[in-house]
Wavefront OBJ file of the C-alpha trace (Angstrom):
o trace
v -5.839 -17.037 9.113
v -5.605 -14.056 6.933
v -1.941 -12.239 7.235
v -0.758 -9.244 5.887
v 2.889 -7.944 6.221
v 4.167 -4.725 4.802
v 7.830 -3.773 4.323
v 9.936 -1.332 2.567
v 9.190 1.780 4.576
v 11.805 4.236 5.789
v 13.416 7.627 5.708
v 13.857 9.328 3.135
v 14.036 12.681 1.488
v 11.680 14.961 -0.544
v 11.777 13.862 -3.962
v 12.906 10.332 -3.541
v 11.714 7.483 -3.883
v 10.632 3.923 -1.684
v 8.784 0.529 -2.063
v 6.854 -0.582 -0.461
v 6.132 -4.474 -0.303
v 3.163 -6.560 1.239
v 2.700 -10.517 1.554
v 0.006 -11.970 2.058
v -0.992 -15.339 3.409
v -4.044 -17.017 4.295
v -6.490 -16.708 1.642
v -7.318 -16.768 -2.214
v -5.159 -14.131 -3.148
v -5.300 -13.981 -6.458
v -9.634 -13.645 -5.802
v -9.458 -10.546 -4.178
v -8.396 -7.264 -4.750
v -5.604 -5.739 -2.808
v -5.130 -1.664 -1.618
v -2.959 0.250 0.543
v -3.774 3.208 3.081
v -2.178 5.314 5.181
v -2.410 7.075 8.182
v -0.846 10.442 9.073
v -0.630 11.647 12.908
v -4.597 13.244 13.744
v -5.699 12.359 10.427
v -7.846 9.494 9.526
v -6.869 6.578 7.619
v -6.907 7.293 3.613
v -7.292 4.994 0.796
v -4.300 5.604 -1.787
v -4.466 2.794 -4.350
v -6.441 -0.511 -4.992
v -5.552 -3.168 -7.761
v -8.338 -5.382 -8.964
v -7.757 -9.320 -8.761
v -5.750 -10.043 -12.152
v -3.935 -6.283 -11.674
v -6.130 -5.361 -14.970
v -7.519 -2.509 -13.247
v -5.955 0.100 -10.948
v -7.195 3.058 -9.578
v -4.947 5.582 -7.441
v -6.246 8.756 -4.671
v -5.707 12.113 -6.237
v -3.078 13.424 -4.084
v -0.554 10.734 -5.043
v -1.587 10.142 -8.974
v 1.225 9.870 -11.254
v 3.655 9.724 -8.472
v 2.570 6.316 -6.638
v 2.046 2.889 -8.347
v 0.083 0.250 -7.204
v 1.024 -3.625 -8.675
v 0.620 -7.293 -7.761
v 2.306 -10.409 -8.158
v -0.138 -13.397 -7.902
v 2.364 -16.124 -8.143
v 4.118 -14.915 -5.354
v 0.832 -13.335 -2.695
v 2.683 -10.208 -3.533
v 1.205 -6.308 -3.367
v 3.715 -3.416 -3.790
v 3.191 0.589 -3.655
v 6.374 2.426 -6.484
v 6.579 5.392 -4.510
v 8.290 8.542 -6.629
v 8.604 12.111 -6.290
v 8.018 11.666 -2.072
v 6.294 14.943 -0.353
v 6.375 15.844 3.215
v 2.960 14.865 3.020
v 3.424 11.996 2.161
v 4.349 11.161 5.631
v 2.427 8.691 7.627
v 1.959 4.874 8.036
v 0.922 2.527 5.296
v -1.175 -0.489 5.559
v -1.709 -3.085 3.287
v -5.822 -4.330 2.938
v -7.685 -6.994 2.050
v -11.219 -7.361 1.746
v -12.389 -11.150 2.766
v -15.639 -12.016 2.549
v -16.680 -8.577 3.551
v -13.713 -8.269 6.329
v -11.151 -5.929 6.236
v -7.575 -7.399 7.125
v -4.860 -5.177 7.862
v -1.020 -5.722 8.197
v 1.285 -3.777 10.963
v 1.997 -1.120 9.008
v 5.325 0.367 7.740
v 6.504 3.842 8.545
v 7.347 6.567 5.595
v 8.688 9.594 6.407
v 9.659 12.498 3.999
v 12.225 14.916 5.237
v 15.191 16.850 4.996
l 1 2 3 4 5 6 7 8 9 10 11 12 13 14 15 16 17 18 19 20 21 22 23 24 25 26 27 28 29 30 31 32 33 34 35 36 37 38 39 40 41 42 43 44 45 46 47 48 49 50 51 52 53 54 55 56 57 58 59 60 61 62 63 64 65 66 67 68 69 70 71 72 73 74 75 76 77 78 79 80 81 82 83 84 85 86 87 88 89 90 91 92 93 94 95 96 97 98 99 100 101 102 103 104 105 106 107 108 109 110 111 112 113 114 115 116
């Protein structure tokens, strides 16, 4: 079955940077594109980056561009999120996804908090 594990998250402080790490298992990797989201406390879950199949084509949410890159490693079922220049609001749980055959998979999530 499909499995998704994320790793990598943490504490940290504003301005730093983390991570984050997701391997997948399962299915086709390499056939599907990959993204992470997060969730913050009362807020609803938010796309933040998606990498096409081959990693050709990336596309990131507005709030984290040029701060947060998105990459893959098909030899190794690998997704990771570069995270720089960390915000308070930046805080929340991320979530690696995959898209199967029209089914959204999800991993456990890893925790990211920004603080002082």
């Amino acid at each position: 079955q499909v499995q998704l594990v994320e790793s990598g998250g943490g504490l940290v402080q504003p301005g730093g940077s983390l991570r984050l790490s997701c391997v997948a298992s399962g299915f086709a990797f390499s056939s599907y594109a990959m993204s992470w989201y997060r969730q913050a406390p009362g807020n609803e879950r938010e796309l933040v980056a998606t990498i096409s199949r081959a990693g050709g084509r990336r596309t990131h949410a507005e709030s984290v561009k040029g701060r947060f890159t998105i990459s893959r490693d098909n030899t190794e079922n690998m997704v990771y999120l570069q995270m720089n220049s960390l915000k308070p609001e930046d805080t929340a749980v991320y979530y690696c996804n995959a898209r199967v055959y029209a089914v959204h998979y999800w991993g456990q999530g890893t925790q990211v908090t920004v603080s002082s």
